[in-house]
C-alpha angles and dihedrals in degrees: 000000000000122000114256119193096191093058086040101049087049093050094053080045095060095046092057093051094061098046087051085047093050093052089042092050112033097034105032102027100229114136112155097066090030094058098043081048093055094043091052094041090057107039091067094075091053095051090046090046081057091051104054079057107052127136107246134344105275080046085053090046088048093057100040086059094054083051 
């Protein structure tokens, strides 16, 4: 398989999101912001898998912006 920065770079992304939640949640007790944040940080990566397999460019261009 081919490197791809941009999966690479999200998934670095991601990792670093829950770490950040873990420390926010379990040290200084704040849930409400920490878990929107996780939910945000790592939905990235599933919105930039969909769009490696879109259906045709302007269906590519459609899902990147979403990203």
């Amino acid at each position: 398989m081919k490197p791809n920065i941009i999966r690479d770079k999200n998934f670095d992304f991601a990792i670093d999101i829950v770490n950040l939640y873990k420390e926010l949640a379990f040290k200084k007790n704040e849930y409400v912001m920490s878990r929107q944040l996780l939910k945000f940080g790592t939905s990235i990566g599933a919105n930039v898998m969909e769009a490696e397999f879109a259906q045709s460019k302007s269906d590519f261009i459609n899902k990147c912006r979403l990203v």
